[in-house]
Structures are given as C-alpha cells and as structure tokens.
N, C-alpha and C positions, 0 to 999 in steps of 0.2 A: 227459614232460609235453606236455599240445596246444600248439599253436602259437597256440590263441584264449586259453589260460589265460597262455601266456609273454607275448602282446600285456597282456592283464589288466594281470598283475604289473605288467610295466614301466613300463602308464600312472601306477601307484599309485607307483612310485617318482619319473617322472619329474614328472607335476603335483606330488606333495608338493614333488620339491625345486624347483623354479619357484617352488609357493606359500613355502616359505619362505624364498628368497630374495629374492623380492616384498617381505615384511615384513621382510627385514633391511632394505631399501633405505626402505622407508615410516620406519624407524626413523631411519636415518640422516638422510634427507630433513626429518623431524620436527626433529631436532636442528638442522640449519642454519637451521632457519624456515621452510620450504617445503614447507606445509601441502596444497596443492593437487599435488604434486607425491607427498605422505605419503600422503593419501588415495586417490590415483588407484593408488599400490602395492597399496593398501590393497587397492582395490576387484580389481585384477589378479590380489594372493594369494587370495582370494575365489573370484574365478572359475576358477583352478588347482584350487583343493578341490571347485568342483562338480564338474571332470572326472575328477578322481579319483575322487569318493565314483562316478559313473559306470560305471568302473572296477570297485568294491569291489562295485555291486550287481550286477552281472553275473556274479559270482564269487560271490556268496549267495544269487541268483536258481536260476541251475547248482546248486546244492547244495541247496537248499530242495526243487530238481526230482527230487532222488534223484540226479544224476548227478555223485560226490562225487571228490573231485580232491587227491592226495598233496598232504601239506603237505611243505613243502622248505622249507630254510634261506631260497631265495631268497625263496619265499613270506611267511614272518613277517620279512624285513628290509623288505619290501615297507609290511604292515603297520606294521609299525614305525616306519617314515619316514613315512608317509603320519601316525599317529597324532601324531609330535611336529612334523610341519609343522603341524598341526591347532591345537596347544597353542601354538605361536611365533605364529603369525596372531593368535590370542586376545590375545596377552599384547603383541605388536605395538600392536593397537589401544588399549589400555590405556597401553602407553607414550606413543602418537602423542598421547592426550589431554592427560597429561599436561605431554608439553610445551607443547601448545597452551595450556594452563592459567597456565605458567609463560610464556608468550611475551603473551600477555594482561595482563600486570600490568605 
C-alpha cells in the first residue's frame, strides 16, 4: 500500500477517534451542567470530522481519478470508525440538548 494512502487511512482512524472522544466528553460535560465546556467539545468533534472527511476525499478524489487502491481490512476499519464517530457526534448533540433542556426547568 502507498505511504499517501497509509497517511489517508490513519487520518480517518485517527480524527474519528479524536471526534468521538470529543462528544464522549461534550456528553459528559452536558451531564455535570457545563454547557459551555459540552459545546466547545462539541464544536472540537466537529472539526476532528472535517479533517477526516479531508482524508476520505483524497482517497475518492485518487479513485474517482482512475488510480484505484486495494481495499485492506485496515482500509474498512478506517471507514468504519470514521462512520460511527460520525453517528456518536450526531447523537452527542442530541444528547447535550437534552440535558440542556432538562437543566433549564
């Protein structure tokens, strides 16, 4: 495998898990009342998936271009992390409202 496709990969593994460790911490932060501290995770896992998705298009950019690249196991856990950090951020935010909701009354 290239040494630009193994950089790729790793971005996508490594932002993912950044971003969702981001929104574990925005959750928890949510939970103790510390809203400003939830949203700033919030915004952090955020900007961990744009460098990802970065990542991801560089690696479908290459392939779109004709110049296509073995899929390897590392390759779809890549994906794959990348996709459920994706979904935890989502469902972070959702949560963080919530409590916001429930800290509100």
């Amino acid at each position: 495998m290239e040494e630009k496709n193994i950089e790729s990969i790793m971005g996508l593994i490594m932002y993912g898990g950044n971003a969702k460790s981001d929104a574990m911490e925005a959750i928890a932060a949510a939970k103790e009342g510390n809203f400003e501290l939830a949203d700033q995770k919030l915004k952090d896992a955020s900007a961990s998936l744009v460098e990802a998705h970065h990542s991801q298009t560089g690696l479908l950019t290459q392939e779109a271009q004709g110049d296509h690249m073995t899929v390897t196991l590392l390759t779809v856990h890549a994906q794959d992390h990348l996709m459920t950090s994706i979904a935890f951020t989502d469902l972070a935010k959702e949560l963080v409202d919530v409590y916001r909701k429930i800290d509100e009354k």
